[in-house]
C-alpha positions in Angstrom: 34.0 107.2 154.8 32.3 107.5 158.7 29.9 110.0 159.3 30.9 113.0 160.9 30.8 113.3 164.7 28.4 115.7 166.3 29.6 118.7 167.2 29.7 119.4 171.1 29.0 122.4 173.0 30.5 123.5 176.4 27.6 125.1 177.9 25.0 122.0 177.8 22.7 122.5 180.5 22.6 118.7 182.3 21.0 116.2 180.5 18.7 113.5 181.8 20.4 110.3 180.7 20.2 109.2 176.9 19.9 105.5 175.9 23.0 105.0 173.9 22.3 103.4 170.3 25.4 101.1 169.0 27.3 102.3 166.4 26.6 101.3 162.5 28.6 98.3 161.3 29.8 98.0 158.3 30.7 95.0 156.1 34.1 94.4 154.9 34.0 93.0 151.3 36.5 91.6 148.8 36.3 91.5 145.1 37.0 88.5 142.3 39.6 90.0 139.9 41.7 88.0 137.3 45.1 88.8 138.6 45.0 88.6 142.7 46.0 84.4 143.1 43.4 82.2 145.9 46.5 81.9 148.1 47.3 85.4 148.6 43.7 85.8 149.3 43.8 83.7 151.7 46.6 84.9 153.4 45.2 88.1 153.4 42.1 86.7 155.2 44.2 85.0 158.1 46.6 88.3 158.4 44.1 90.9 158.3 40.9 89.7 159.2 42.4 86.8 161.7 40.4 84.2 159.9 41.6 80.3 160.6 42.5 78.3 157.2 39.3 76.8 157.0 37.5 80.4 157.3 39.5 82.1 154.9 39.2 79.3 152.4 35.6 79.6 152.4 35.6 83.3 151.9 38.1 82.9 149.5 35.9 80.6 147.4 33.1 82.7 148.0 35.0 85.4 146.1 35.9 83.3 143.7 32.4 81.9 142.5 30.1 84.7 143.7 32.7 87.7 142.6 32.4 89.2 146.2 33.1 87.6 149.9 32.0 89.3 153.5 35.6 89.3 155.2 33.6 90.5 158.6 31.5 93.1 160.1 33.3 95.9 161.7 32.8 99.4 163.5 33.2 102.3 160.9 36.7 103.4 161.7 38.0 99.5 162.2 36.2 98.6 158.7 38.2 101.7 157.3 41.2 100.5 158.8 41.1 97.0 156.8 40.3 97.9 153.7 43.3 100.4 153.6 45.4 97.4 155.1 44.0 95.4 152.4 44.8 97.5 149.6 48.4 98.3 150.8 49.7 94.5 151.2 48.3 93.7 147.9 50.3 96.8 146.2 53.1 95.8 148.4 52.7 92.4 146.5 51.6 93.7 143.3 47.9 92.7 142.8 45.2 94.9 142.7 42.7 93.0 145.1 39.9 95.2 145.8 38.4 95.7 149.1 35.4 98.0 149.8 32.8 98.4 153.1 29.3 99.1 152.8 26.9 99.7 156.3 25.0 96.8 157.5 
């Protein structure tokens, strides 16, 4: 889950300008299970993560042999955003690919 945003107040005296920091990133991982098939991983790589053949193959294997594969780095509320898409197509299709994030 994102951190909350800060709370902001109406009667802020003018500030003198604030370097911005970049948002956290957060890593978009998928997990090795016996059930989810390397194809519809794959597929899932190219649909929801836009990943060429070749990319998602490699991620795919990744998962595969090493039980966990980085789909992508993402702002909080994007990474959120895929691993709910993740976990809906693969009820949708009946497997129970896991997907988590974890900051960067």
């Amino acid at each position: 889950m994102c951190p909350p945003l800060p709370d902001l107040k109406e009667d802020v005296a003018v500030r003198s300008r604030q370097q911005t920091k970049p948002p956290p990133m957060y890593k978009v991982l998928l997990h090795n299970d016996d059930y989810t098939t390397m194809e519809f991983v794959v597929r899932i790589l190219e649909t929801v993560f836009h990943k060429t053949t070749a990319e998602a193959t490699r991620i795919m294997l990744n998962v595969h042999e090493r039980g966990i594969g980085i789909c992508g780095v993402y702002t909080c509320e994007v990474a959120e955003t895929k691993v709910e898409s993740v976990h809906y197509v693969a009820r949708e299709n009946g497997f129970p690919l896991k997907c988590s994030m974890e900051e960067e």
